[in-house]
N, C-alpha and C positions, 0 to 999 in steps of 0.2 A: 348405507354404502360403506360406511368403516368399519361396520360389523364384519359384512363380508371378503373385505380387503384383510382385515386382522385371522378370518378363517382362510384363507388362502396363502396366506404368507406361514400360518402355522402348517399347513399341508405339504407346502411345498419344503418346508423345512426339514420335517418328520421324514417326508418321502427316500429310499431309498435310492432317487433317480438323483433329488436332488446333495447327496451325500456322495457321491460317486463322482471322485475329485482324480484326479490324476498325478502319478509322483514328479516330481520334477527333480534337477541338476546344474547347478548356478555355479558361477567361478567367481570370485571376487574377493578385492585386495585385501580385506582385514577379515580378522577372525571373529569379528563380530556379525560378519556375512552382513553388513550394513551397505558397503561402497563397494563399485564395480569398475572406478574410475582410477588408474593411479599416473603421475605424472611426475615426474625430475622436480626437486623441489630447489633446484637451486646450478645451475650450468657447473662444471660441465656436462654434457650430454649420456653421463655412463650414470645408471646407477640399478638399483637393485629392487626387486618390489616381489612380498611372498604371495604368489596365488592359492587361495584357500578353496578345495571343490566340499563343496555341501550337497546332500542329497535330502530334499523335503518329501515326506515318505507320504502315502493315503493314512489316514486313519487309521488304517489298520498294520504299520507300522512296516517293515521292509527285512530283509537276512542277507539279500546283498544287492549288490550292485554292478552291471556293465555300461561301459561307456569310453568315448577317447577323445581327445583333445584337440580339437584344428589348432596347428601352430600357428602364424605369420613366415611366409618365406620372405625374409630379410637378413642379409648377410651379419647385422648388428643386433640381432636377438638372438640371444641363446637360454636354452633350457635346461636348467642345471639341476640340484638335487632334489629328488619326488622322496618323500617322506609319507607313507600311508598308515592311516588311522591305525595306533599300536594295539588296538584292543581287537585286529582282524584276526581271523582264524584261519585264512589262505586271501592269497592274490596270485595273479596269473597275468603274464603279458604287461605290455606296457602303453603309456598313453598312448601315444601317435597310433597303434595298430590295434587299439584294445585294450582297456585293462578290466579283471574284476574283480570285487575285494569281496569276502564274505564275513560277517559276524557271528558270535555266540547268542548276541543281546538281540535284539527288534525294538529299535529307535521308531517313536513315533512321533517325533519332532524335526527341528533341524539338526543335521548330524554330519559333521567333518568326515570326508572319505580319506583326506590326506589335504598336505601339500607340497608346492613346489617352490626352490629358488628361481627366479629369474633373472640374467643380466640384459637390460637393455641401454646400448651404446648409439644412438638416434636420439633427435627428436620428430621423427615422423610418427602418425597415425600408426598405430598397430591395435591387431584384435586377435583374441583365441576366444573361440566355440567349444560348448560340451558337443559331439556329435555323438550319434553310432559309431559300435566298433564296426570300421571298414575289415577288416582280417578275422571277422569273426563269420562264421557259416552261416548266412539268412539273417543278418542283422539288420533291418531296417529303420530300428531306433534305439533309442536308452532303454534299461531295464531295472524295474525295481523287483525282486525278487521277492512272496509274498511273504511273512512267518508263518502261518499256519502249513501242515501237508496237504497236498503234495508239491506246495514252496513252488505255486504258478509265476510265469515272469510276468510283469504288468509293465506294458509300455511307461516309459520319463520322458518327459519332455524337456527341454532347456529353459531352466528360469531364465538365468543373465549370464551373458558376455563379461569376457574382462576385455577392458580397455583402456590403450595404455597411451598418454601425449595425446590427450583430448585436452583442451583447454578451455572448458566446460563453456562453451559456447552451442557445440553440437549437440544434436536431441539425444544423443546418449549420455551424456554426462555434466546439460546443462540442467539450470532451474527450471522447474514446471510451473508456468502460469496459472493463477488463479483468478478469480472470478472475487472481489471480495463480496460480502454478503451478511447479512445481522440473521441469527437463527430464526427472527417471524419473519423476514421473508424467505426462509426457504419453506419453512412450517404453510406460510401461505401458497405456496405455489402445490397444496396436496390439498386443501380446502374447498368444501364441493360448493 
């Protein structure tokens, strides 16, 4: 029985289906693309937080990128200066209605598009989304643009949200529970 579980797992590994991963587009507070969470670290209610968009490309690495930004409509958020990865080779349009950057390179990792300043003057809940560019013609998702020719667009999806005056209580930016467990019982729970 473990023979075959060990041939099956190399199969599906090997497989072409199962390597056929899809690009994604995360915003989040640090440039470590580690946290997605940022919050006022001390009253009063004004303060500043840089949003970093990363693009995590397929395997087979990416030449650009479309996509734009859902803001927050709240009178006390503003969106201040966008900064796009210096090593672009054009960009077009801007967040709220589109933007695209394009590269020289083919990033096959995680790879900063840009970022932005933010002011936000609240402590309410806020959130910004990577979406599709709404102003762009047939847009109906993110795109990672392929390096090879003829440089197809591949659907991105959104990794993570930023979110901002969560007071990590919420399932966005609280602790994840765990289960504890000693590694022979997890090992036992696979033993025929």
């Amino acid at each position: 029985m473990k023979k075959l579980l060990m041939i099956f797992l190399v199969v599906m590994i090997l497989s072409p289906g199962a390597q056929a991963q899809k690009g994604t587009i995360g915003l989040f507070a640090d440039v470590a693309h580690s946290s997605w969470c940022a919050s006022n670290p001390a009253p009063p209610n004004q303060y500043f937080v840089t949003m970093y968009i990363f693009a995590f490309p397929t395997i087979n690495g990416f030449r650009s990128a479309e996509f734009a930004v859902s803001y927050p409509d709240h009178p006390d958020f503003f969106a201040l200066t966008w900064t796009p990865n210096p090593d672009n080779v054009l960009t077009k349009d801007n967040l709220v209605d589109g933007y695209s950057i394009t590269f020289d390179s083919c990033p096959t990792d995680a790879f900063e598009l840009g970022h932005q300043l933010l002011l936000i003057r609240t402590a309410d809940p806020l959130e910004l989304h990577p979406i599709p560019a709404p102003n762009h013609p047939g847009a109906t998702t993110m795109f990672l643009a392929a390096c090879a020719f003829p440089y197809l667009l591949d659907a991105a999806y959104p990794f993570t949200s930023l979110f901002l005056n969560y007071n990590g209580t919420e399932a966005e930016c609280g602790a994840t529970d765990t289960e504890p467990a000693s590694w022979g019982a997890i090992k036992g729970m696979y033993r025929e």
